[in-house]
C-alpha positions as CSV (number, residue, x, y, z in Angstrom):
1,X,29.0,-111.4,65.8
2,X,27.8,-107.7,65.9
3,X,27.3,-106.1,68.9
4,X,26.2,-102.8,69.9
5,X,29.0,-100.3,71.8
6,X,26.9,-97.6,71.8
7,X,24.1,-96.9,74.6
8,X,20.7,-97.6,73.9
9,X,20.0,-93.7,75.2
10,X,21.1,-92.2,71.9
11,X,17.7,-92.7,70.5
12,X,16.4,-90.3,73.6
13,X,19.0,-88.0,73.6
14,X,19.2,-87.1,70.0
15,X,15.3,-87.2,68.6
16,X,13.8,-86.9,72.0
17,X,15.8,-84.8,74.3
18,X,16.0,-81.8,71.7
19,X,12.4,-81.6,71.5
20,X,11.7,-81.1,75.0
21,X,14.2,-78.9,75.6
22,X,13.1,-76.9,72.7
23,X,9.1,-77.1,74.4
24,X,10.8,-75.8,77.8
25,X,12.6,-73.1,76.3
26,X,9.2,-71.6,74.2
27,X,7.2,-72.2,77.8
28,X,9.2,-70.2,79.7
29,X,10.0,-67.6,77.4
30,X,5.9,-67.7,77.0
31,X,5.2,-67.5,80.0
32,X,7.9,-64.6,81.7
33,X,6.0,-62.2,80.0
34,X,6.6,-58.4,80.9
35,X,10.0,-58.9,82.0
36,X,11.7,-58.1,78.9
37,X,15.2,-58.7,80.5
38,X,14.7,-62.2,81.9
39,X,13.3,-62.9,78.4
40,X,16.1,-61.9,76.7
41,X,17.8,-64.1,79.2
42,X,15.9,-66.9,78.1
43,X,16.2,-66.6,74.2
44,X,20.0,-66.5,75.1
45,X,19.7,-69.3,77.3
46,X,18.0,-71.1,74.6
47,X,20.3,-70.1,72.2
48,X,23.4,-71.2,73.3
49,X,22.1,-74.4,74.6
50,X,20.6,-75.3,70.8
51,X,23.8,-74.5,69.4
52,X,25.4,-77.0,72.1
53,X,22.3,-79.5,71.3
54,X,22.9,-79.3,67.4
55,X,27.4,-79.7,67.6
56,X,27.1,-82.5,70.0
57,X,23.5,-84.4,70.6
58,X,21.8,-84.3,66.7
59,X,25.0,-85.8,65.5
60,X,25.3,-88.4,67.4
61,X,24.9,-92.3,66.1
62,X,23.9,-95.6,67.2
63,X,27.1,-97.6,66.6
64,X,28.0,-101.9,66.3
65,X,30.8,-103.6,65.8
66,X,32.2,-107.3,64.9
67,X,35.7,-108.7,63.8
68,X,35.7,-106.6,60.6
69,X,33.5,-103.8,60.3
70,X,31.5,-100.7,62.1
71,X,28.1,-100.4,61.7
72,X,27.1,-96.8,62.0
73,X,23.1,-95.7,61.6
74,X,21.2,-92.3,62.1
75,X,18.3,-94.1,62.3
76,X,17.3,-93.8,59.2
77,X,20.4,-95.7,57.0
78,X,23.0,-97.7,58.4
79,X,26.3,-98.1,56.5
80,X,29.1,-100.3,57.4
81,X,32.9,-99.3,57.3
82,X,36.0,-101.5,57.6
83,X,37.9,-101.6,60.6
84,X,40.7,-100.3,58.7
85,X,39.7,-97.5,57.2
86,X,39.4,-96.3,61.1
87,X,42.2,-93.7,61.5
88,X,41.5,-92.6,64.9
89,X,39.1,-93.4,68.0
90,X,39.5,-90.5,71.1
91,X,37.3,-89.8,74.1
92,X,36.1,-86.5,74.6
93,X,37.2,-84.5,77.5
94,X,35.2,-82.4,80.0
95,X,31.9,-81.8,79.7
96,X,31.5,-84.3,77.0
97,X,33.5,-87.0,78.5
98,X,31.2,-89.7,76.9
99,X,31.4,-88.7,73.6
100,X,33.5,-91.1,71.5
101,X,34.8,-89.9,68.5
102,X,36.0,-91.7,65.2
103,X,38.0,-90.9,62.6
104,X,37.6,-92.7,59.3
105,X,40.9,-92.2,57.1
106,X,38.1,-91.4,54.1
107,X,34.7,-89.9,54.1
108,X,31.6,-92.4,54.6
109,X,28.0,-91.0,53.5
110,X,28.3,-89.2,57.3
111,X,31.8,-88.1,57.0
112,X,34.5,-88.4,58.0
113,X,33.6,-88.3,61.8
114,X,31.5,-90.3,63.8
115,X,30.8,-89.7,67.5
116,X,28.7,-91.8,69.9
117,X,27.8,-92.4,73.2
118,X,29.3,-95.6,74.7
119,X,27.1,-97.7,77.5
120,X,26.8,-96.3,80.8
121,X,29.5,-96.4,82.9
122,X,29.1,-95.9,86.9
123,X,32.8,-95.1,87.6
124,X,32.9,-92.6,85.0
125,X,36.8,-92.4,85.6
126,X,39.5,-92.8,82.8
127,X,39.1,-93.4,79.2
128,X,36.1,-95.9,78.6
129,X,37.2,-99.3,78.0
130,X,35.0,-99.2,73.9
131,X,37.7,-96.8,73.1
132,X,40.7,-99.6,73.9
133,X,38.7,-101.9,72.1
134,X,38.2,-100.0,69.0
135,X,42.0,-99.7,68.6
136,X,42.8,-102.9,69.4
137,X,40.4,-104.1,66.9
138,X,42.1,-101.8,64.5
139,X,45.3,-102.2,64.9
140,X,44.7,-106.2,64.6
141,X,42.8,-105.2,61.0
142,X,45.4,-103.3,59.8
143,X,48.4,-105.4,60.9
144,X,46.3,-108.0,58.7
145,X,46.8,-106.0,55.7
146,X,50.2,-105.2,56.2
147,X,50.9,-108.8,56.4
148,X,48.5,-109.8,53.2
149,X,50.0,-106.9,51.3
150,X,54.3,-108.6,52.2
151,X,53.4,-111.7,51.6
152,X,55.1,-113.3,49.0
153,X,53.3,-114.0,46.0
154,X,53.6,-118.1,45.1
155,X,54.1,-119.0,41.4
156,X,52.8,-122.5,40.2
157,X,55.3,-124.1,38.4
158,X,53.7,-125.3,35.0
């Protein structure tokens, strides 16, 4: 059955969150006025946090999973990858701690990486249980195929 692993905040953070911070940004530059300095501040400011914005929040996805594929949308497509063709799955590290990261063994129409933001957590401590899942899941997939690919191939005697 799918399910979603990723949190239902992606939606905000990627389309929403950018948009307002973009709005904040032009306001204050706007409205600091004479201070050319502080300005300049602010267009740096700005700068550096839409570079941050567009590497980690605009390519984020809204991710499912079930017993034999991902489900991986922008919101405007969804495409569906086998569990085995999942070559990695890591957590992010400080500041982006949330940010789960996977690693397809061959390029999908969004690449070959796809990083999403798992549902909250409260204890925010340790790697987020998603990420064990994710390998378990693969691991099981491709222990299948190792199995269908040694088994022996039965002849019918006619």
């Amino acid at each position: 059955m799918k399910r979603r692993i990723s949190s239902r905040q992606t939606f905000f953070k990627k389309f929403i969150y950018p948009v307002l911070w973009m709005v904040w940004v032009m306001l204050v530059i706007s409205t600091k006025g004479a201070d050319a300095f502080s300005q300049w501040g602010y267009v740096l400011l700005g700068t550096i946090l839409s570079i941050y914005i567009y590497r980690h929040i605009i390519r984020l996805k809204a991710v499912s999973v079930d017993d034999d594929f991902l489900y991986v949308s922008d919101y405007l497509r969804e495409i569906s990858v086998p569990l085995s063709e999942i070559g990695d799955v890591t957590q992010g590290s400080w500041p982006n701690n949330q940010l789960i990261k996977i690693r397809l063994n061959s390029p999908s129409e969004f690449g070959t990486e796809i990083a999403f933001m798992p549902t909250v957590r409260f204890f925010n401590f340790g790697s987020h249980p998603v990420v064990d899942e994710l390998r378990e899941l693969v691991a099981e997939k491709k222990a299948q195929a190792r199995y269908v690919r040694q088994s022996p191939v039965r002849q019918s005697l006619t």
